[in-house]
Every structure is written in structure tokens, then in C-alpha cells.
MARDO-714846 format. One line per 10 residues: number of its first residue (from 0); their letters; for each residue x, y, z of C-alpha. Coordinates in nm, 3 decimals. Layout:
REM MARDO-714846
NUM) A) X Y Z  ... .
***
This chain:
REM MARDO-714846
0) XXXXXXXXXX) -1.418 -1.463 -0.104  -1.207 -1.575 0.221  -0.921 -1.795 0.111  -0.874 -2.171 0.266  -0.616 -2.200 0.486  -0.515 -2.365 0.847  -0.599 -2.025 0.988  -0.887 -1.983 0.849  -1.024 -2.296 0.918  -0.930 -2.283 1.259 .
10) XXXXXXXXXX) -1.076 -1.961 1.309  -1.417 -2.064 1.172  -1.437 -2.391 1.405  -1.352 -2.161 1.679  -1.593 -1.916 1.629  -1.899 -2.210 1.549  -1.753 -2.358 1.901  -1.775 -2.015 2.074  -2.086 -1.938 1.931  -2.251 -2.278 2.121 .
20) XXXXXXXXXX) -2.086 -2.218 2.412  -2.239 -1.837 2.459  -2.565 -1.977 2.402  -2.522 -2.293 2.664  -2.431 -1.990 2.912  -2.767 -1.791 2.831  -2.943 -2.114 2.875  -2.769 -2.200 3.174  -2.636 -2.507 3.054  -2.221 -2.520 3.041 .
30) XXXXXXXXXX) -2.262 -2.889 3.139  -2.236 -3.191 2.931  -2.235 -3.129 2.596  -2.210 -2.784 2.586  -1.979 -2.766 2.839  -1.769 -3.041 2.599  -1.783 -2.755 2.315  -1.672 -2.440 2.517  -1.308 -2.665 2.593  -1.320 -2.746 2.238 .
40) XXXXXXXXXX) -1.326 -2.354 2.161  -1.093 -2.268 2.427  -0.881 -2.514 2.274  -0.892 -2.409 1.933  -0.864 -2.042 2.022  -0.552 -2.136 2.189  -0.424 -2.314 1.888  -0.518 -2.043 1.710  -0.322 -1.785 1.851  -0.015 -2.022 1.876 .
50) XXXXXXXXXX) -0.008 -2.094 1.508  0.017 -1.727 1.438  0.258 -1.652 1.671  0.456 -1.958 1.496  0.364 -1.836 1.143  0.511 -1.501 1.238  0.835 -1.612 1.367  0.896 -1.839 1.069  0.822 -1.562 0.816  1.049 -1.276 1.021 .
60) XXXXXXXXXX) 1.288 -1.567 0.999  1.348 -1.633 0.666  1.302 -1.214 0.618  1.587 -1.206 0.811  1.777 -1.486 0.644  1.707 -1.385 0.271  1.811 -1.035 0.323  2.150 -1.112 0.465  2.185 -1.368 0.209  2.183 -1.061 -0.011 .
70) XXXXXXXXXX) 2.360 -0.802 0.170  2.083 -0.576 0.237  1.942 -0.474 0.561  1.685 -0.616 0.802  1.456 -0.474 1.064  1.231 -0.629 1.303  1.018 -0.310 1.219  1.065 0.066 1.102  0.943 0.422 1.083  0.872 0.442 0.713 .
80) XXXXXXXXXX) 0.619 0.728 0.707  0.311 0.479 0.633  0.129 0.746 0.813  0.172 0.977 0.547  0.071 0.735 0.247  -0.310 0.680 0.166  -0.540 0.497 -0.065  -0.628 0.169 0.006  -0.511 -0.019 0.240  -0.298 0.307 0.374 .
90) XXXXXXXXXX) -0.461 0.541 0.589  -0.705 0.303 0.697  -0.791 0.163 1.086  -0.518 0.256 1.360  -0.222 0.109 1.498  -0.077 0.120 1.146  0.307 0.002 1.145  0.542 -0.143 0.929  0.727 -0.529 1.032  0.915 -0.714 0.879 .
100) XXXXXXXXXX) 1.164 -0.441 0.708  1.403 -0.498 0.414  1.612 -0.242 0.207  1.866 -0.277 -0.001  1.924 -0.211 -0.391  1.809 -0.389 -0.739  1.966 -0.285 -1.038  2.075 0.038 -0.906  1.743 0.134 -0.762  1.682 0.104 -0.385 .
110) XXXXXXXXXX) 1.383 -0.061 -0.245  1.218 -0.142 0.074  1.046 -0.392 0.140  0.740 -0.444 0.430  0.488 -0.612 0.636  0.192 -0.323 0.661  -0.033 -0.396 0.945  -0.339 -0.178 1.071  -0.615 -0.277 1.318  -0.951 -0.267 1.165 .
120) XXXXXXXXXX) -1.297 -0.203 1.405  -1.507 -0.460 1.281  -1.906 -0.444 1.358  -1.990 -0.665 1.650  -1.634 -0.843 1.659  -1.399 -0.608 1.860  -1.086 -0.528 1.643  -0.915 -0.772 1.351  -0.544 -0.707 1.228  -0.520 -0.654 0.869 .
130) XXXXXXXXXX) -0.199 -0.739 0.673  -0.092 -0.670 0.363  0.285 -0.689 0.179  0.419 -0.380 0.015  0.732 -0.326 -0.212  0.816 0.047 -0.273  1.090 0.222 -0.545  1.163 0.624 -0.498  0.955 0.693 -0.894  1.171 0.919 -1.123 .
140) XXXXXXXXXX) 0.970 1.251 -1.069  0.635 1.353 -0.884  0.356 1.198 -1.063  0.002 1.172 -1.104  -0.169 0.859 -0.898  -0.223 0.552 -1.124  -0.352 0.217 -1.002  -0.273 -0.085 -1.197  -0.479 -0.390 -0.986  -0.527 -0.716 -1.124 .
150) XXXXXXXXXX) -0.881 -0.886 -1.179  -0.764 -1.153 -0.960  -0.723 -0.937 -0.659  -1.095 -0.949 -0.549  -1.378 -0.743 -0.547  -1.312 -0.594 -0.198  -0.991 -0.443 -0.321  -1.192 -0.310 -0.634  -1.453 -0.162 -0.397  -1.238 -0.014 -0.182 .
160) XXXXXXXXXX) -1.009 0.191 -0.435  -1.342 0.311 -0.581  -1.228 0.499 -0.893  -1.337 0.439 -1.256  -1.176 0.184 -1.487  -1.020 0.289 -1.779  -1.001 0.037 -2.111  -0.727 0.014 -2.304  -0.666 -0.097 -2.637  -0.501 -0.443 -2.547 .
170) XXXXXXXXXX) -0.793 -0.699 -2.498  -0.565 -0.910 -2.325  -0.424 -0.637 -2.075  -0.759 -0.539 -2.013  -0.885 -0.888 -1.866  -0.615 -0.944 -1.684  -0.594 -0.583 -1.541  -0.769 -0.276 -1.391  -0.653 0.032 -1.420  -0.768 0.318 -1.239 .
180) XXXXXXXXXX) -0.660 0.703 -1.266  -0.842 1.041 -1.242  -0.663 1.154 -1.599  -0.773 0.913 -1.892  -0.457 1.049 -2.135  -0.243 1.066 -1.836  -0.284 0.696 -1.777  -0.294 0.589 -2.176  0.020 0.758 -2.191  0.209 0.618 -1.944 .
190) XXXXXXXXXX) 0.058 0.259 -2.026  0.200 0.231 -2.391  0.302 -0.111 -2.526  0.610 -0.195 -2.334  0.471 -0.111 -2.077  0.153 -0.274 -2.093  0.416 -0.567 -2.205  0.598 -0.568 -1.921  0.243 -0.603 -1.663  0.153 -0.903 -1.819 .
200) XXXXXXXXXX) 0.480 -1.091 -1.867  0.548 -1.043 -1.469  0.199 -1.062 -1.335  0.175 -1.220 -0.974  -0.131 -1.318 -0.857  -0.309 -1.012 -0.629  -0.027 -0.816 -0.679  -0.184 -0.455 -0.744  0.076 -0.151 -0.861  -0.018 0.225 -0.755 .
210) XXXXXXXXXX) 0.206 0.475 -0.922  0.167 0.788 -0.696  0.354 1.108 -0.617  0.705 1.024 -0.594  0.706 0.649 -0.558  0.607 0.298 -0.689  0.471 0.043 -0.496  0.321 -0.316 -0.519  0.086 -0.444 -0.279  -0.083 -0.748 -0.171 .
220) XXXXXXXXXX) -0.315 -0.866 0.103  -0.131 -1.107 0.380  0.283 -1.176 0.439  0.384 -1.285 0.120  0.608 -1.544 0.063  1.012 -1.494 0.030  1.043 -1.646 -0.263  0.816 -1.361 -0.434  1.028 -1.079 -0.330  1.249 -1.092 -0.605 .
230) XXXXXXXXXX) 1.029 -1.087 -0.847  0.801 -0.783 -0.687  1.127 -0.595 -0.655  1.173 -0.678 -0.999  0.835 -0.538 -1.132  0.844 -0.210 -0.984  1.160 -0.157 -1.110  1.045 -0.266 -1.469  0.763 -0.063 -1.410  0.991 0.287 -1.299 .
240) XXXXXXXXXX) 1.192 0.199 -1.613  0.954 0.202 -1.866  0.743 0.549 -1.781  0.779 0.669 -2.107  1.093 0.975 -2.106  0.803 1.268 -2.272  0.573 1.182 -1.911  0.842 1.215 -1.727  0.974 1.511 -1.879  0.628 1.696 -1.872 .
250) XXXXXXXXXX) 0.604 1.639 -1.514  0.986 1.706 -1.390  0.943 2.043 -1.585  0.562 2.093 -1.438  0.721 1.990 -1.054  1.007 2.208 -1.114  0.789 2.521 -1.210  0.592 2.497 -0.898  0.899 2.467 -0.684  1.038 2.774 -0.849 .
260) XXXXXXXXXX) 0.675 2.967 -0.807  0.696 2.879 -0.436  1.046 2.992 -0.362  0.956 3.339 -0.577  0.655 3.344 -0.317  0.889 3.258 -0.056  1.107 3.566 -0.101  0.831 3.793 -0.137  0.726 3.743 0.147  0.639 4.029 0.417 .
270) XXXXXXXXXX) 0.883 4.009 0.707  0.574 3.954 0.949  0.506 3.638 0.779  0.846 3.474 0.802  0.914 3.610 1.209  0.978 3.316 1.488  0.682 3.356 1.702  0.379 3.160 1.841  0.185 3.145 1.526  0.404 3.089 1.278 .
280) XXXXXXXXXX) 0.701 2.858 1.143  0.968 3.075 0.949  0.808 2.959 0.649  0.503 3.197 0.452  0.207 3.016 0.377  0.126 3.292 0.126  -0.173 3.495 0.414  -0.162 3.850 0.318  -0.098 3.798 -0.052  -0.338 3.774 -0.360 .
290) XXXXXXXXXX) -0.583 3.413 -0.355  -0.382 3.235 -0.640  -0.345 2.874 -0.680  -0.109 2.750 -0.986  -0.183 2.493 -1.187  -0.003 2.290 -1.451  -0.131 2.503 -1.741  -0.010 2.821 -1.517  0.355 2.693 -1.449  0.384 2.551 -1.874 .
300) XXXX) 0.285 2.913 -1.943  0.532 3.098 -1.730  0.826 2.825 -1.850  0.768 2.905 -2.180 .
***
């Protein structure tokens, strides 16, 4: 469902006014009344394009403004890595870069705040810019993805993560969210009742949450407002607060027994293998030694 806005609107009437005009040119008729629509279209186009470039400035604006207000930092735009983040809407279309740039600290935690914007091919209508907000938090160890997206968010968001939903035993948190993992007890475990608690007393409407790797974030489609940055700063960090300490724990000690394994590999490494040269970086990517892949239940066992 598109939402209603001036933007939208304007973009409809210019398309309907375009579409007239192509076909007055086809017929050979850009006279009269036809030729009446294709300035109308020209027009709106133009208007268009002005009112984003007006809506842009405004919002970089007050970015600007609100994060001086609170001593943190500003930046027109940033290399944040968005490259190297994926699921929906990350590694998606091309030109991907981050606008609009804040970072600073909330209760101890940093942040950073953005404006992510891709270009998206669409069929028959050249390229369209895609924006969406995004809030990020370092997470307190390397875990397991988990997306938390709320019904409202649309069924386009739903259709593009893709993954199964998982039903808790909250009624209530279960209409008003989706959540989406690979691991069933992974994500039951790390949604227990304060946490589940904290979701629904600071929802915000088409907020989604994606717990993945080593960081939160929030995201939303379009430049969200100002005024909600606070409180999507605010939910992350609830959200990093309240993993539960024995899912933490499990995965710290899981992350720390594969670093270990890999430095152990490291070392044992043949000389060959670690040389400078053409082929290789100084660092072993484990050719010459036995096929093995660890997995969680390999590192617990060696730990123990």
C-alpha cells in the first residue's frame, strides 16, 4: 500500500500527465489539448523535483541542528560499511550510501544514526531511489540474526525478509509483532518477558529490529522524523540491555572458542602459507591442512 503524501500525489498526477502527453506524440497531436497536458507534466515534474530537493534540505537541517543540540556529531554523509551489511533493505540495488549521519552516545552506549539510500532498477521505469532510516548499537557479543518487524510495517517488508514466523506465547506480542529467526529456541530465548515487555511498551509504527552478528539496528522505510530519534535510540538500547546474561554468555564463550581455534590454526600453519607473495596475504586460510569446519557443538566440547 503506497502512503498519501504531497509527493506522492504529485508524482501520480505527473505520471497520468506524462502518460497523455506520450500518447498525443504517437498520435501526432502535441497541440491543443494535449499539448495543454504535456506543460502541465513538465510542470509538475518540475515541482516535483523541487519539493524533494526542499524536503531534503529541511530534514539535513534539523539533523544537523538536533545533533549539536546534543553534543554529538553530524555528517552530511559517511563511510559506514553499509556495503558489508545485508538482509533487507541492505545489499540491495546500487549506489548504496549513507546521508544524513549522526553519532554520539545514549546511556553509555554509542549509536549512529542514518539516512540509507540505494537505487533500485525498476521494470519499465528507469531507476527509483529507495530510502529507508536506520539506528545501529555495537550488540554485546556476536550473535545469531533475529528479526523483530512489526505487523504494521507492510507486506512488502514481510515478503522481502522471507523467513518463517515464529509464535510466541504472548497473544498480544504476537499481533503486534513478527519475529523471524533460523533457530526457534535461539529466538524464544532471547525474547523472554522483559523483553517481549519492553517491544511493546516502545513500539513505533514500521519500526522493524534485526539483531545480527555484532550489532542492533532499527529500521524504517523513508527519512524519519527528528523527533523519533530519541526514542529509536532508546529502543535499541533497551533492546541490547535486556538479551538475557545465559545468551550472551553461551555465545561470548562459543565466539571466543572459534577465535582461539583459528589462532591455534594460525600458528600451525606451514611457512609457505603465511610467505608475502602474489597469491597470498600473510594470513593461512587453512589450504594444505585437514577439511574441518567447527561448529558450536565442536568449540563447547573442546572448552569443556
Amino acid at each position: 500500500m503506497h502512503r498519501f503524501s504531497v509527493r506522492n500525489m504529485l508524482g501520480w498526477l505527473a505520471g497520468a500527465s506524462g502518460l497523455v502527453a506520450v500518447a498525443g506524440f504517437y498520435l501526432g497531436n502535441l497541440w491543443g489539448p494535449v499539448g495543454v497536458i504535456a506543460l502541465v507534466a513538465a510542470f509538475i515534474a518540475g515541482a516535483l523535483w523541487l519539493y524533494q530537493f526542499v524536503e531534503r534540505f529541511r530534514h539535513s537541517q534539523q539533523m544537523r541542528e538536533f545533533a549539536q543540540g546534543n553534543g554529538w556529531t553530524y555528517a552530511e554523509s559517511s563511510q559506514l560499511g553499509v556495503s558489508r551489511l545485508t538482509g533487507f533493505p541492505f545489499g540491495m540495488g546500487s549506489q548504496r550510501r549513507a546521508e544524513d549521519v549522526i553519532r554520539g552516545a545514549y546511556g553509555g552506549i554509542e549509536f549512529v544514526h542514518y539516512t540509507y539510500v540505494f537505487e533500485h532498477r525498476v521494470a519499465d521505469e528507469g531507476r527509483a531511489e529507495q530510502v529507508f532510516t536506520v539506528t545501529q548499537i555495537p550488540g554485546p557479543t556476536r550473535l545469531p540474526r533475529l528479526e523483530l518487524v512489526p505487523e504494521d510495517a507492510g507486506s512488502r517488508v514481510l515478503g522481502a525478509l522471507g523467513a518463517a514466523d515464529i509464535d510466541l506465547e504472548s497473544a498480544q506480542f504476537n499481533r503486534q509483532w513478527r519475529v523471524l529467526c533460523d533457530d526457534r529456541r535461539y529466538a524464544i530465548d532471547v525474547l523472554d518477558p522483559r523483553m517481549m515487555e519492553r517491544l511493546m511498551a516502545q513500539h513505533i509504527t514500521g519500526l522493524a529490529v534485526r539483531i545480527d552478528g555484532d550489532r542492533i539496528l532499527a529500521w524504517s522505510a523513508g527519512r524519519a522524523d527528528v523527533g523519533e530519534l530519541a526514542r529509536r535510540v532508546g529502543l535499541v538500547v533497551g533492546v541490547a540491555q535486556r538479551i538475557p546474561a545465559h545468551v550472551v554468555r553461551k555465545y561470548s564463550e562459543l565466539d571466543a572458542g572459534r577465535r582461539a581455534w583459528e589462532a591455534q590454526r594460525e600458528a600451525n600453519a606451514p611457512d609457505w602459507a603465511k610467505t608475502p607473495g602474489a597469491l597470498t596475504s600473510r594470513r593461512y586460510t587453512g589450504i594444505g591442512a585437514d577439511d574441518y569446519s567447527a561448529t558450536d557443538e565442536d568449540v563447547t566440547k573442546r572448552d569443556r
